[in-house]
ZADO-1210 file (C-alpha; in nm, 4 decimals, padded with zeros to 6 digits):
<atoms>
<atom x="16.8808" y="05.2917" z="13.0285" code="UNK" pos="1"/>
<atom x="16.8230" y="05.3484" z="12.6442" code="UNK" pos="2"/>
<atom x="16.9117" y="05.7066" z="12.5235" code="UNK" pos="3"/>
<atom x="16.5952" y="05.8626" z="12.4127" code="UNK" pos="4"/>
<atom x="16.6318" y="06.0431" z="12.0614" code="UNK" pos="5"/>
<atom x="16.5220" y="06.3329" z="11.9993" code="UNK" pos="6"/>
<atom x="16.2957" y="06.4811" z="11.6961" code="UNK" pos="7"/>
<atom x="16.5345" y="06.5832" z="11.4525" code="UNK" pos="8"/>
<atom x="16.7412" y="06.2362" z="11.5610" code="UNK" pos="9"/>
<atom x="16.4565" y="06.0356" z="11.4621" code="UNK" pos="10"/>
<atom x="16.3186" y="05.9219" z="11.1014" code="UNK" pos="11"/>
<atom x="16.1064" y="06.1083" z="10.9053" code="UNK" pos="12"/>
<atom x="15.7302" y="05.9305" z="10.8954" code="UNK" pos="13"/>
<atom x="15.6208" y="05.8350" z="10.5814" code="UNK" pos="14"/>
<atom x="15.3060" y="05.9427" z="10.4929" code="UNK" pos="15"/>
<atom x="14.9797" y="05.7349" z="10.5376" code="UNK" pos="16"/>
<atom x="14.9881" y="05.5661" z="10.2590" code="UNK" pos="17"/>
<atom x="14.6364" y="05.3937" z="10.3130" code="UNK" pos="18"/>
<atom x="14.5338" y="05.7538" z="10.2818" code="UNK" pos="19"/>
<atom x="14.7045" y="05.8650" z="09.9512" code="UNK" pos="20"/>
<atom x="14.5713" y="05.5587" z="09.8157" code="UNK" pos="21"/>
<atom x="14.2172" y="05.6079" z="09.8761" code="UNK" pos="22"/>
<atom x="14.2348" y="05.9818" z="09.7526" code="UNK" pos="23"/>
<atom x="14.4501" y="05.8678" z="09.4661" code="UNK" pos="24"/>
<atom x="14.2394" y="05.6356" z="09.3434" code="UNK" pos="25"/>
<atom x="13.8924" y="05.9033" z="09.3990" code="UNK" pos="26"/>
<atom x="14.0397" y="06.1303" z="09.2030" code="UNK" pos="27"/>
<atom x="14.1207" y="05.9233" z="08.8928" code="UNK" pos="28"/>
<atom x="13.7785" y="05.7781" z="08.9344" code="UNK" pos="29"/>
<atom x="13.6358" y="06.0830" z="08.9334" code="UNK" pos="30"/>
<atom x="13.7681" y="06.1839" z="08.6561" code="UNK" pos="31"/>
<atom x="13.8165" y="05.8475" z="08.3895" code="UNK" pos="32"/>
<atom x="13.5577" y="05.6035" z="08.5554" code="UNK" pos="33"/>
<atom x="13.6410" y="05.2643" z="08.7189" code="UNK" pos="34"/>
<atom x="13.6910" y="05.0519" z="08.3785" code="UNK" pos="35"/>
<atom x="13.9811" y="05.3127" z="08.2219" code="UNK" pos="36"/>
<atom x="14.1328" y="05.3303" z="08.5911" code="UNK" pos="37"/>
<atom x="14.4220" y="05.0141" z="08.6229" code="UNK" pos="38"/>
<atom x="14.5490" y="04.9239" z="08.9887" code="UNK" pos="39"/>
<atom x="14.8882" y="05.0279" z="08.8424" code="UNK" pos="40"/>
<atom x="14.7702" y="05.3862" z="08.7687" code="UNK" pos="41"/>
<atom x="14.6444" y="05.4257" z="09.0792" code="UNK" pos="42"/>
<atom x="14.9670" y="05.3331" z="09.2692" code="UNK" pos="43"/>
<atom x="15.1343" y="05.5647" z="09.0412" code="UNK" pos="44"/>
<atom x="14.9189" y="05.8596" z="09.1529" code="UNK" pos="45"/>
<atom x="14.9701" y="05.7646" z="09.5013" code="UNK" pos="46"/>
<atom x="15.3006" y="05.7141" z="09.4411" code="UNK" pos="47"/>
<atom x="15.3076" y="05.3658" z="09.5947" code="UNK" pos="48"/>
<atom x="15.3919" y="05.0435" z="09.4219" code="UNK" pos="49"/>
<atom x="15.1274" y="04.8121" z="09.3087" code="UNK" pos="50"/>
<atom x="15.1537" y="04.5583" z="09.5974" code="UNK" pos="51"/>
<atom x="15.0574" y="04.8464" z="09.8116" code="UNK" pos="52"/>
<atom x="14.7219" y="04.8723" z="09.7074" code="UNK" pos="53"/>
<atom x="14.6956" y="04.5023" z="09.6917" code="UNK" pos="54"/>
<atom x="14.8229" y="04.4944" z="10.0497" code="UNK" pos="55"/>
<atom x="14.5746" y="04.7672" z="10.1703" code="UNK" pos="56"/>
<atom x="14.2444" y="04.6845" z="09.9232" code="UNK" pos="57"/>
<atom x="14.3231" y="04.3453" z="09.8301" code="UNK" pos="58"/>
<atom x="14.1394" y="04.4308" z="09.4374" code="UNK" pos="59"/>
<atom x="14.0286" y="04.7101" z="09.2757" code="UNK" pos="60"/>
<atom x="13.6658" y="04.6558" z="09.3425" code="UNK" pos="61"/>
<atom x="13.7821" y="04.6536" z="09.7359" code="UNK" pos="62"/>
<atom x="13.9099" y="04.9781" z="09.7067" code="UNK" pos="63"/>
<atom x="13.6024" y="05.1355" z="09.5225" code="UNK" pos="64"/>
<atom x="13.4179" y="04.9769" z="09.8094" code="UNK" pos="65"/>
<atom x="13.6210" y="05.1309" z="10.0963" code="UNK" pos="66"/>
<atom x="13.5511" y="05.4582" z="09.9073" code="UNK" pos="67"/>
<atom x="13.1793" y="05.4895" z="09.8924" code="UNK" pos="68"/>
<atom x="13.2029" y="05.3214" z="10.2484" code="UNK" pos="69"/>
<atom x="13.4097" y="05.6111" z="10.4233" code="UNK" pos="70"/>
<atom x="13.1941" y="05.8673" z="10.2369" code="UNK" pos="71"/>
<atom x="12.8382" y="05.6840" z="10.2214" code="UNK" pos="72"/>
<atom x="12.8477" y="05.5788" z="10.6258" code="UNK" pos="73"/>
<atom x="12.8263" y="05.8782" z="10.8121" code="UNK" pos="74"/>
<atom x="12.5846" y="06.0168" z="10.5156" code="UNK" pos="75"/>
<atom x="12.3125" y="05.7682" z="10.5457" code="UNK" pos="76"/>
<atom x="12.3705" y="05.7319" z="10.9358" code="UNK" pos="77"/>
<atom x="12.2470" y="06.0869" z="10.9335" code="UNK" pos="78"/>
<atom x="11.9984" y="06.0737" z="10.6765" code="UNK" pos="79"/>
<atom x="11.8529" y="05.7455" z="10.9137" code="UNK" pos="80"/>
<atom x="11.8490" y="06.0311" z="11.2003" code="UNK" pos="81"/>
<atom x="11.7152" y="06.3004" z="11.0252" code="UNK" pos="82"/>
<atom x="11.4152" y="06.0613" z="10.8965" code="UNK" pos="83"/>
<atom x="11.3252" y="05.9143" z="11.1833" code="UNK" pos="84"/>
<atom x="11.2654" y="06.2821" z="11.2983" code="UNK" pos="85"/>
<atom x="11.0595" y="06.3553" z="11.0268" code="UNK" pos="86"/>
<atom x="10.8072" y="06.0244" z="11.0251" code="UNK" pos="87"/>
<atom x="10.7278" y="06.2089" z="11.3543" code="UNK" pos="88"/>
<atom x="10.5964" y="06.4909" z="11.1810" code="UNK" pos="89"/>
<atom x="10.2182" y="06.5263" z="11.2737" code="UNK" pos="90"/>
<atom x="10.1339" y="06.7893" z="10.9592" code="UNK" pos="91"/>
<atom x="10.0955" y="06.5356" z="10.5881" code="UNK" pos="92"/>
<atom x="10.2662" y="06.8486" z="10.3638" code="UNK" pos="93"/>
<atom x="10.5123" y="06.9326" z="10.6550" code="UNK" pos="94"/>
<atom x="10.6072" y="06.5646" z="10.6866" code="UNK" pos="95"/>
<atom x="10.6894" y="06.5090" z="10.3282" code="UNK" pos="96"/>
<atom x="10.9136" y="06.8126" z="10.3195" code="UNK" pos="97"/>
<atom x="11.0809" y="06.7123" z="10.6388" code="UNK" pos="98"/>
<atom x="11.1575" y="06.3352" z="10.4219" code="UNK" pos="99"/>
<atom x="11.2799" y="06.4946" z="10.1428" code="UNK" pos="100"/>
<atom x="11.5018" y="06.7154" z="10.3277" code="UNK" pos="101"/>
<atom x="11.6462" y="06.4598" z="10.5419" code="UNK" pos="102"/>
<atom x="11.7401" y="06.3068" z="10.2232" code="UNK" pos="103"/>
<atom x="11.8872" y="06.6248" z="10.0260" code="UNK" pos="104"/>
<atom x="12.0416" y="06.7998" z="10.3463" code="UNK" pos="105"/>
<atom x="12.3391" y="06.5519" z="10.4205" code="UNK" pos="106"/>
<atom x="12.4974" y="06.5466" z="10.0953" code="UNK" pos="107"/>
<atom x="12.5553" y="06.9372" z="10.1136" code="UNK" pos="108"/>
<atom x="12.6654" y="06.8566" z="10.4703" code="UNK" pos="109"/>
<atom x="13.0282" y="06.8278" z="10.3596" code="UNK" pos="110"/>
<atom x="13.2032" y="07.1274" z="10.1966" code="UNK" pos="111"/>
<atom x="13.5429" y="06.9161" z="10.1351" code="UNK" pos="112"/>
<atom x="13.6308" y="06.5490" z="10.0056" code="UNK" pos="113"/>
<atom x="13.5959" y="06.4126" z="10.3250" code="UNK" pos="114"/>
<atom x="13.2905" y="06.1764" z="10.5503" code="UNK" pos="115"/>
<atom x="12.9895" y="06.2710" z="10.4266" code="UNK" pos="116"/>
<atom x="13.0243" y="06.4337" z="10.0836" code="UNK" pos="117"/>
<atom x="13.2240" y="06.6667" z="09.9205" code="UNK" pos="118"/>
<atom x="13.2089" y="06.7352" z="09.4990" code="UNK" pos="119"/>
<atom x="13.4812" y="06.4905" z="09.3558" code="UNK" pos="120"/>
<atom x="13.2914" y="06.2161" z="09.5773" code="UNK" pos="121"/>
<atom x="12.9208" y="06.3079" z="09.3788" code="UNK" pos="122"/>
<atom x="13.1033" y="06.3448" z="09.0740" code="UNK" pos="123"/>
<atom x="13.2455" y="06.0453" z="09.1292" code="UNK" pos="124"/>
<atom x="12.9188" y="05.8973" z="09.1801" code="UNK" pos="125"/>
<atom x="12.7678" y="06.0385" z="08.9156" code="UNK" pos="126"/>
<atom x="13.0648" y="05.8775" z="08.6286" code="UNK" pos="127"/>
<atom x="12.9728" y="05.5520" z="08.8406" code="UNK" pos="128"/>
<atom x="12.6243" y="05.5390" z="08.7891" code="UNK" pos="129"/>
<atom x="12.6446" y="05.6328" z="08.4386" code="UNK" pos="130"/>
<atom x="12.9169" y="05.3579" z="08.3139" code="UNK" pos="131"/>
<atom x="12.7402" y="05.0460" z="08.3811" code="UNK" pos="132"/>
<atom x="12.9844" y="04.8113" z="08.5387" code="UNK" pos="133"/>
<atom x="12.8678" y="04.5448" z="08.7149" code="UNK" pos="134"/>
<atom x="13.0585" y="04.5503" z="08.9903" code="UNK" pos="135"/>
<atom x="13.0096" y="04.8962" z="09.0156" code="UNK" pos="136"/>
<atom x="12.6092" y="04.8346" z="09.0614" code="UNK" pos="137"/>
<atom x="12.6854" y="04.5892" z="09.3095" code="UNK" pos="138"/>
<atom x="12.8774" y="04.8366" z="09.5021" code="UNK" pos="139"/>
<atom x="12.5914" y="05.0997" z="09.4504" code="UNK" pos="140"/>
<atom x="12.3249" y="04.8899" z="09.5575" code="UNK" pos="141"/>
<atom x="12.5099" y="04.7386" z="09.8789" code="UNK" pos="142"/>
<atom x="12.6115" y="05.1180" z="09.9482" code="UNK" pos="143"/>
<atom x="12.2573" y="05.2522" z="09.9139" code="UNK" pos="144"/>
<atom x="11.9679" y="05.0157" z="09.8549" code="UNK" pos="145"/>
<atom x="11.8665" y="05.0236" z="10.2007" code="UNK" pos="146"/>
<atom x="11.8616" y="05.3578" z="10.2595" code="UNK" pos="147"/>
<atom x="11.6766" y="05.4644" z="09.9448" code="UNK" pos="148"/>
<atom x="11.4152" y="05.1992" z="10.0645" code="UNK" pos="149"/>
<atom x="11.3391" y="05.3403" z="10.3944" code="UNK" pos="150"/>
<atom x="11.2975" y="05.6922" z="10.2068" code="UNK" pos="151"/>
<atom x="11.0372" y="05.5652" z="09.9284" code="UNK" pos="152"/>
<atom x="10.8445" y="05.4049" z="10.2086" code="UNK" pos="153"/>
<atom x="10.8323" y="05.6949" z="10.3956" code="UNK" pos="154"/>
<atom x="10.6968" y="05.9079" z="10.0839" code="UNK" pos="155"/>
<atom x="10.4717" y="05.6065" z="10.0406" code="UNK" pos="156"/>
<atom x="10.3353" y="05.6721" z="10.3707" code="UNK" pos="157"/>
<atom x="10.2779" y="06.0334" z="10.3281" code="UNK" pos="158"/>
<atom x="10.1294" y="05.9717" z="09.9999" code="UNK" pos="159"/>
<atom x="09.9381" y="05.6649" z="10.0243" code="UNK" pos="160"/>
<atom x="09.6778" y="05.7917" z="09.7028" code="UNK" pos="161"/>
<atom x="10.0389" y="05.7846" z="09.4690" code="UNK" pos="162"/>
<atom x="10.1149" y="05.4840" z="09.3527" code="UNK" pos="163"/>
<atom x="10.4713" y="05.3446" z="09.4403" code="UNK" pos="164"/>
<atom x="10.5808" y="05.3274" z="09.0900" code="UNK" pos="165"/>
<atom x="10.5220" y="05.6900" z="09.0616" code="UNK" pos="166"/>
<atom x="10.7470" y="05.7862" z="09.3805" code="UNK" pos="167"/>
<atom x="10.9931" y="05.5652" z="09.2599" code="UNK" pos="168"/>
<atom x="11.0550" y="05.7172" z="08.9194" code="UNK" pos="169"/>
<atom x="11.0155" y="06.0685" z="09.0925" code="UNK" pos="170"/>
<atom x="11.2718" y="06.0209" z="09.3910" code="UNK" pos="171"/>
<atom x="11.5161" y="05.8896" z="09.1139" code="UNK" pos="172"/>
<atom x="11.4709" y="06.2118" z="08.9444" code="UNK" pos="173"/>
<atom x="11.5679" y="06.3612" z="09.2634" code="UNK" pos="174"/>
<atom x="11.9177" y="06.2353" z="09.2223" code="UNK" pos="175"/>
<atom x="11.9735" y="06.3049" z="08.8937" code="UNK" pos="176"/>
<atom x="11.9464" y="06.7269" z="09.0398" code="UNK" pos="177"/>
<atom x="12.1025" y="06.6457" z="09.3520" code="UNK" pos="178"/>
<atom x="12.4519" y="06.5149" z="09.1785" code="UNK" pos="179"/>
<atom x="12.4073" y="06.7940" z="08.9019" code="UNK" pos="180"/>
<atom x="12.3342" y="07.0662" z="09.1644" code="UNK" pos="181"/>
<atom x="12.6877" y="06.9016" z="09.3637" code="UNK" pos="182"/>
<atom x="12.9033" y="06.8868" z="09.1106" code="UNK" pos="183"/>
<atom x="12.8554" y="07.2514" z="08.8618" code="UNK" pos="184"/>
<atom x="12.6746" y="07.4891" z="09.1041" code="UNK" pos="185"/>
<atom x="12.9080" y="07.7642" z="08.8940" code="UNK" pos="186"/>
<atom x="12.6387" y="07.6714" z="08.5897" code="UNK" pos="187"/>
<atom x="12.3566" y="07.8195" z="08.7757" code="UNK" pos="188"/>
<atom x="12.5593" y="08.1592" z="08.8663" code="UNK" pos="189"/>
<atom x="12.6325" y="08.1712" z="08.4951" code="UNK" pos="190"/>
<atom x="12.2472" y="08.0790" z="08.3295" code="UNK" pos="191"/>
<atom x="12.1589" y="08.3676" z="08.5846" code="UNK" pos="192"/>
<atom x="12.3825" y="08.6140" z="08.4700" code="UNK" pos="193"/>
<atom x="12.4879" y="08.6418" z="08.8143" code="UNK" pos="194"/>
<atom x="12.1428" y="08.7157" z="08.9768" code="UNK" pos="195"/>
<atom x="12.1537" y="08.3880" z="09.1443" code="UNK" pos="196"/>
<atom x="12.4888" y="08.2130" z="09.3258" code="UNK" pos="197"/>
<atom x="12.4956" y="07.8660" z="09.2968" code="UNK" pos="198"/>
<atom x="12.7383" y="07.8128" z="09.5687" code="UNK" pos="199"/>
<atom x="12.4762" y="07.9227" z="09.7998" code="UNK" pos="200"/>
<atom x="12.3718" y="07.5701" z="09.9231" code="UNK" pos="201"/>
<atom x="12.0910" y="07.6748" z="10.1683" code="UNK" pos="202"/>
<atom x="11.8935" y="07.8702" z="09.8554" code="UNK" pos="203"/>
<atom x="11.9987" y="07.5117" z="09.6064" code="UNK" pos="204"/>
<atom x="11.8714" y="07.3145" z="09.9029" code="UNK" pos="205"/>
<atom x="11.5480" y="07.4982" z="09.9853" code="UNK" pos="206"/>
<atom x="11.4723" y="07.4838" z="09.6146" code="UNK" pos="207"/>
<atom x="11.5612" y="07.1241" z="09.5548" code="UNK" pos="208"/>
<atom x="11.3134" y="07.0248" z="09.8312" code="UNK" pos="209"/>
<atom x="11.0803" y="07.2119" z="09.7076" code="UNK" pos="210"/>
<atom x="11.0768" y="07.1065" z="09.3219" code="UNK" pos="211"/>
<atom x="11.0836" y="06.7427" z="09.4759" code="UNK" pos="212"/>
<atom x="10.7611" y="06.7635" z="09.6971" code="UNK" pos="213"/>
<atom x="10.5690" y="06.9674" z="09.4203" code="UNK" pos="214"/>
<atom x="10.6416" y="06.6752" z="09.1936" code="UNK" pos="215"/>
<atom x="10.6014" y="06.3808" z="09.4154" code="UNK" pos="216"/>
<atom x="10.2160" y="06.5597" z="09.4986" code="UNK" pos="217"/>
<atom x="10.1629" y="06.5854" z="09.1311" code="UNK" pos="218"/>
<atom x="09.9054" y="06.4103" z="08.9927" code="UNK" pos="219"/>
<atom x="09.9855" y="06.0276" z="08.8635" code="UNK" pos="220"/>
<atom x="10.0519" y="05.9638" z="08.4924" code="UNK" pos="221"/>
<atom x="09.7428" y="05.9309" z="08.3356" code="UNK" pos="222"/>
<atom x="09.8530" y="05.5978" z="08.1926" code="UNK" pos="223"/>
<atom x="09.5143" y="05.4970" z="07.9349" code="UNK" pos="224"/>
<atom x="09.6056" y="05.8710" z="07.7992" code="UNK" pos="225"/>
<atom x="09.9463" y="05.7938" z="07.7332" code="UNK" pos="226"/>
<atom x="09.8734" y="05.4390" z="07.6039" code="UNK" pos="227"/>
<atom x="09.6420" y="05.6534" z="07.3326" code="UNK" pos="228"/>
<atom x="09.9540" y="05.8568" z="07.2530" code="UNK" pos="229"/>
<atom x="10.1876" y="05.5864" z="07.1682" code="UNK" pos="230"/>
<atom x="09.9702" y="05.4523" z="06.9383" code="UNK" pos="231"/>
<atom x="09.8803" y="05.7587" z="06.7735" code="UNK" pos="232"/>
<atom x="10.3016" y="05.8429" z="06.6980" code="UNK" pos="233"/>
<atom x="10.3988" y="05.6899" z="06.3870" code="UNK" pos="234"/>
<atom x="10.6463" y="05.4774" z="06.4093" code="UNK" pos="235"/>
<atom x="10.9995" y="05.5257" z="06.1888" code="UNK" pos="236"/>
<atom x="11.1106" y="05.2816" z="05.9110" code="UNK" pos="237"/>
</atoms>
């Protein structure tokens, strides 16, 4: 019969190193963007060897991937939820705030790094967006271009006298404040002089749905009018 060993007998696990990775490589992300980021730096920060996060990821792009995937799953799995509950809304106004808050409500959902949200995941998202990479846009789309589809048809249908253009540009605008709101709440505690905490994610919620709907009701770029302007601003040179 084999002698069983005991806990202090046995070796010491090494820890998940899938894991570290992935967290590793969010945080440098985060904070440099995905072109200044190398494979090596990442193992480095892990403190894993190269081959590890080939093992694991196979490329860098495959690691970026698993990252919005761990994060971006369970958030639009609950935004799907939380939208099919409000397309049942009977009221026009109630129904539209019911959309946009399906949309908004899930990415405060997570007060830590983990499924779901977190801050270094929206800043991370927000560096993303902003470089340009290709691959990076790939990832983004395959991540979210479903999602964001089923939203601006819902607003469609709630606003059928808007045209889609104008919901489109509008909802985008949306995520500009959502990631800002995310990532420096401690901005809005200081602009207030205190009188407002920007930690307090029910109040930044309430008032991000709120800004959105007034502005997806307002009233369509007069478009003649500001065809008139642009001809009437001299032009430099």
């Amino acid at each position: 019969m084999p002698r069983q060993t005991n806990s202090e007998e046995a070796p010491a696990r090494r820890p998940n190193m899938r894991e570290a990775i992935l967290c590793a490589a969010e945080e440098l992300f985060s904070s440099n963007g995905f072109n200044a980021v190398s494979v090596r730096d990442i193992a480095q920060a892990a403190g894993a060897n190269p081959g590890s996060v080939s093992y694991h990821f196979k490329t860098k792009d495959g690691l970026l991937l698993e990252i919005y995937r761990r994060h971006c799953g369970p958030m639009n799995r609950r935004r799907a939820e939380l939208l099919g509950a409000a397309r049942r809304v009977r009221d026009p106004h109630d129904r539209l705030e019911a959309i946009v808050r399906a949309y908004v409500l899930p990415a405060f959902s997570s007060g830590n790094d983990l499924a779901g949200g977190g801050a270094r995941f929206t800043r991370l998202r927000a560096v993303m967006s902003a470089e340009g990479n290709e691959v990076v846009g790939r990832i983004i789309a395959q991540t979210f271009d479903d999602t964001s589809h089923a939203f601006i048809d819902a607003i469609c249908e709630s606003l059928p006298h808007q045209p889609p253009t104008e919901i489109v540009l509008r909802s985008h605008f949306l995520l500009g404040a959502l990631y800002y709101t995310l990532v420096t709440p401690e901005r809005v505690s200081r602009l207030s002089r205190g009188e407002a905490d920007g930690s307090d994610a029910a109040t930044a919620i309430e008032q991000l749905v709120r800004a959105t709907v007034a502005s997806l009701q307002a009233g369509a770029l007069d478009r003649p009018l500001l065809s008139r302007r642009r001809l009437a601003t001299p032009t430099k040179g």
